[in-house]
C-alpha positions as CSV (number, residue, x, y, z in Angstrom):
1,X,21.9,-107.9,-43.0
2,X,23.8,-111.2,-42.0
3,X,23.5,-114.4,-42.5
4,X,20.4,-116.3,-44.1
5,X,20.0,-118.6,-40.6
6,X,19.8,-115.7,-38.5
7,X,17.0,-113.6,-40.0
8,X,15.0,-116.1,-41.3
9,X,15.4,-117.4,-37.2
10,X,14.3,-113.5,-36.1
11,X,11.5,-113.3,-38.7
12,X,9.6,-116.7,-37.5
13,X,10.5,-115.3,-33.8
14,X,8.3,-112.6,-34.3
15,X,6.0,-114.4,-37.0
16,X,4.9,-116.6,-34.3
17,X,5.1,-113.6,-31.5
18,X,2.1,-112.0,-34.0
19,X,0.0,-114.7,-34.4
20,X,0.5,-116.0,-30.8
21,X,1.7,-119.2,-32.4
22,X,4.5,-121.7,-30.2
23,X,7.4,-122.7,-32.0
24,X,10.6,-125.1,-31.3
25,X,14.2,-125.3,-32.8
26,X,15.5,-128.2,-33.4
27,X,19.0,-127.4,-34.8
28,X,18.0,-125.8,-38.4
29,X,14.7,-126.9,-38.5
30,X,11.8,-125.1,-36.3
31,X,8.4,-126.4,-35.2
32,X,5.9,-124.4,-35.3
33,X,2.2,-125.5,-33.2
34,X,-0.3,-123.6,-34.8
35,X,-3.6,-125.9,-33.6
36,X,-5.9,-124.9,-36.7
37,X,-8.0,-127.4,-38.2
38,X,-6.4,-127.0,-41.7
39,X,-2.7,-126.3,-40.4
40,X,-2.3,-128.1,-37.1
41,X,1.5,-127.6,-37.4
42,X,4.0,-125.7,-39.6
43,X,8.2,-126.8,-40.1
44,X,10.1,-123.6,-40.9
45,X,13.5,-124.6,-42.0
46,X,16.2,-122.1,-41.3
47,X,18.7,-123.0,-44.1
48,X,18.5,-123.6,-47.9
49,X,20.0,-126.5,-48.0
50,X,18.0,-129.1,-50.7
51,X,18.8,-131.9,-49.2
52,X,18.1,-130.8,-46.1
53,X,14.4,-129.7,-47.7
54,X,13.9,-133.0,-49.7
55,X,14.6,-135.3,-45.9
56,X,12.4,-132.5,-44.0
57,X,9.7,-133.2,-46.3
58,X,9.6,-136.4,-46.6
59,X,9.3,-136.6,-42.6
60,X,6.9,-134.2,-41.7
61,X,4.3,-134.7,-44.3
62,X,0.6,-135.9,-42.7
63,X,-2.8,-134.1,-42.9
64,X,-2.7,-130.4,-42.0
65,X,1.2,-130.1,-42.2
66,X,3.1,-127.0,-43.6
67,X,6.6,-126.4,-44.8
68,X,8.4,-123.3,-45.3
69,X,11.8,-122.7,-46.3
70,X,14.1,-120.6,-48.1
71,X,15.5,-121.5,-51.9
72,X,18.1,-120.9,-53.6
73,X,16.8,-123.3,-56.1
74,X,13.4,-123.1,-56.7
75,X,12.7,-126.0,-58.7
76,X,14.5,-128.1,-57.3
77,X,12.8,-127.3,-53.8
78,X,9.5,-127.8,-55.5
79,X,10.4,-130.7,-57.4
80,X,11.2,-132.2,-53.4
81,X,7.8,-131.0,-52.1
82,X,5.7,-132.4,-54.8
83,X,7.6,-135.8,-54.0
84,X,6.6,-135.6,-50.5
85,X,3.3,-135.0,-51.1
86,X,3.5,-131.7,-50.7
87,X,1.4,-128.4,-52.8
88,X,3.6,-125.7,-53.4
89,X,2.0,-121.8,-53.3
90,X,3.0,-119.0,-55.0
91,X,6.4,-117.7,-54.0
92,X,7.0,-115.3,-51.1
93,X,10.1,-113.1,-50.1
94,X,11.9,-113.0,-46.7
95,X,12.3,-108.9,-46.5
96,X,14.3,-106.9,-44.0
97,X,14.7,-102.6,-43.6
98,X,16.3,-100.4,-41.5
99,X,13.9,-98.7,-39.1
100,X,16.6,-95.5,-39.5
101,X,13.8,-93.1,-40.6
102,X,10.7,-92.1,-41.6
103,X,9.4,-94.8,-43.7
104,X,5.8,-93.7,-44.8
105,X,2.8,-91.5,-45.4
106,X,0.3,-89.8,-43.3
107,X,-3.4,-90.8,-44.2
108,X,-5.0,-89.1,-47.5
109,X,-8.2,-87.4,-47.1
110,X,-10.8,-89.3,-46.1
111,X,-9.1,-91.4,-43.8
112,X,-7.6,-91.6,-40.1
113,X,-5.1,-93.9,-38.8
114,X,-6.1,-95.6,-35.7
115,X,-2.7,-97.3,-33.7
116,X,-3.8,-100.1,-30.8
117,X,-2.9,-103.2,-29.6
118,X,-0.8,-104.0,-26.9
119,X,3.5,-104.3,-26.6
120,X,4.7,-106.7,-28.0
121,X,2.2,-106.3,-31.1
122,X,0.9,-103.4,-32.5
123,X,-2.0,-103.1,-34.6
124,X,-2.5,-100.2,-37.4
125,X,-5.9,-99.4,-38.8
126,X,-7.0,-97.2,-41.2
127,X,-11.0,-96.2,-41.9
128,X,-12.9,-94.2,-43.2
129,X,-13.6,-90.6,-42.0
130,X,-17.1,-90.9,-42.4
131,X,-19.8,-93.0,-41.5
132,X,-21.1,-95.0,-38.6
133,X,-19.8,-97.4,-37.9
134,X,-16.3,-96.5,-39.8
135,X,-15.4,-98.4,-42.4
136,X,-11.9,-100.8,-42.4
137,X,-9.9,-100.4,-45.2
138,X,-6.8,-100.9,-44.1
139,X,-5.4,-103.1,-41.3
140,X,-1.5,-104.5,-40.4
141,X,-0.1,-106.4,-37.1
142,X,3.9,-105.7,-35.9
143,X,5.6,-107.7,-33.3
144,X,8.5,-106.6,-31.6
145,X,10.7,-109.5,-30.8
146,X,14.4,-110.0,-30.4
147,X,16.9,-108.8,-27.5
148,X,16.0,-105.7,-26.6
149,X,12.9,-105.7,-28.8
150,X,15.1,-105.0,-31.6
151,X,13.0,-106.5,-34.7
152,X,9.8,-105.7,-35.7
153,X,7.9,-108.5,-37.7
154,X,5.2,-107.2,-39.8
155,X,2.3,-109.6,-40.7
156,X,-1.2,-109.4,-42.1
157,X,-1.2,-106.1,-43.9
158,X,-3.7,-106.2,-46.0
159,X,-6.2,-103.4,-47.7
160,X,-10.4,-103.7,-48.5
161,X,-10.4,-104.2,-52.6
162,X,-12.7,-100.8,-52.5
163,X,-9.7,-98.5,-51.1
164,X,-6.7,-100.3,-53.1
165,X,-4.4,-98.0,-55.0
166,X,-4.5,-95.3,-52.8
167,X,-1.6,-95.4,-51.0
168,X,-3.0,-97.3,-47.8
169,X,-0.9,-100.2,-47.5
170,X,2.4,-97.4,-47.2
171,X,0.1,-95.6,-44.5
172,X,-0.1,-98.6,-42.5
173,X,3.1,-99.7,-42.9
174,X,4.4,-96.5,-41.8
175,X,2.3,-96.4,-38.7
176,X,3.6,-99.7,-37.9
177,X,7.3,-99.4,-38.1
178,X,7.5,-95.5,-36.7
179,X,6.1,-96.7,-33.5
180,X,8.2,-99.9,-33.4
181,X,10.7,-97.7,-33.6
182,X,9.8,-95.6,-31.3
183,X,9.3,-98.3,-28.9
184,X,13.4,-99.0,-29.5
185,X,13.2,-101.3,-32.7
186,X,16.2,-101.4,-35.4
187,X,15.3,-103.4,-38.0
188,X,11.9,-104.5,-40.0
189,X,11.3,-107.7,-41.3
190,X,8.4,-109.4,-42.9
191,X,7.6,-112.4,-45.5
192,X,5.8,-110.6,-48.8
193,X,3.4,-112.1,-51.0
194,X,4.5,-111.0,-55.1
195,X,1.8,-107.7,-54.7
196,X,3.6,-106.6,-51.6
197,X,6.9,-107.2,-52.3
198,X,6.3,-104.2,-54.9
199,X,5.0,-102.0,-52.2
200,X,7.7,-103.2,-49.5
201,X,10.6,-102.2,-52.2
202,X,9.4,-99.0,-53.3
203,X,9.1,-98.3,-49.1
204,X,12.9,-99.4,-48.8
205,X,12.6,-102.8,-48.0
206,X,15.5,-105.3,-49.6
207,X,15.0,-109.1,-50.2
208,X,16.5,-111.4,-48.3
209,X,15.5,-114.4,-49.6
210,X,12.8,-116.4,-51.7
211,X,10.5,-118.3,-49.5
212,X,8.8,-121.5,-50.5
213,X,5.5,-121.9,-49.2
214,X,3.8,-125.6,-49.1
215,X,0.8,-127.7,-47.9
216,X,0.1,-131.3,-47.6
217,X,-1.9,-132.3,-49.8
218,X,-1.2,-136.3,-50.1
219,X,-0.3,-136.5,-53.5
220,X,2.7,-137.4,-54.3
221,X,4.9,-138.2,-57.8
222,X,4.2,-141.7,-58.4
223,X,7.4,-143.8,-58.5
224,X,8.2,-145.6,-61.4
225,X,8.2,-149.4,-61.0
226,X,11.1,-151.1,-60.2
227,X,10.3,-154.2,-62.3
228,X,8.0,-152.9,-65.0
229,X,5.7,-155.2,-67.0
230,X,6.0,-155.7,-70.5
């Protein structure tokens, strides 16, 4: 796509579109007022620039603070956020696609797709064909952000453990990214956990970057002593 500043700046555009999240930019970094009680805010950083990561960090930290970045050094980026008090999760990956064609399934049998929401996110459910009240087993969330509505963020796909390996999570992905583009969209993006970046790149999707995920948790590496007793 182009550079690393410029999607990872689209994705959080329509991260924060999805979730109805407010969000700053301050130069390379971007603030993002979330209001929960266990993530009152959340600093994206728009570069992967270490240095830049270890002085964010040590800034920002407090009591219901989140950092995310990109790496290009994951270590090293870790080895900052533990410093600054900071947990680390697993690693995630910044992903982008082409919304040029068809990108995904119909529903097997069983199921129906259900499309809702309303412009600029899009909701995509699948349930069960049977049963009253039908059954979720699959559910995702697209916003369409960008001049023009040109990206499409997806966000929360997720499928019930009970209808895994069937193929759901390509359904609703499909759904989702046919009518973004549809609605004029060019390009997909979205932030994958390890589990869906297998599904995203069997569906097309390329990485664009690793992602380092952190909470503040308060504890910090302990400095060694400047004047040490014997």
């Amino acid at each position: 796509m182009s550079e690393l500043r410029d999607v990872v700046l689209r994705w959080q555009a329509g991260w924060v579109t999805a979730r109805d999240y407010r969000s700053s930019v301050d130069g390379d970094v971007v603030t993002v007022r979330i209001g929960l009680p266990d993530r009152i805010t959340e600093t994206i950083l728009l570069t992967d620039d270490p240095d830049l990561y270890a002085d964010v960090a040590g800034r920002v930290g407090g009591p219901s603070r989140w950092l995310t970045a990109p790496t290009s050094d994951r270590a090293r980026t870790e080895a900052a956020a533990v410093d600054a008090g900071f947990a680390v999760h697993a690693p995630e990956w910044l992903m982008s696609r082409p919304l040029d064609d068809d990108p995904g399934p119909g529903a097997p049998e069983g199921y129906e797709v259900w499309l809702s929401g309303r412009p600029p996110v899009l909701v995509a459910e699948v349930v069960t064909g049977d049963g009253d009240p039908r059954a979720l087993a699959a559910k995702g969330h697209l916003a369409l952000s960008g001049e023009g509505d040109a990206d499409a963020v997806a966000d929360r796909i997720f499928t019930v453990p009970a209808h895994r390996r069937r193929g759901l999570g390509s359904v609703v992905m499909g759904t989702l990214t046919a009518a973004a583009r549809e609605r004029g969209a060019r390009t997909g993006l979205l932030v994958a956990s390890a589990d869906g970046r297998q599904l995203y790149e069997r569906l097309g999707w390329r990485l664009e970057a690793e992602m380092t995920v952190a909470h503040w948790s308060g504890h910090a590496t302990p400095e060694a002593p400047s004047d040490p007793l014997e």
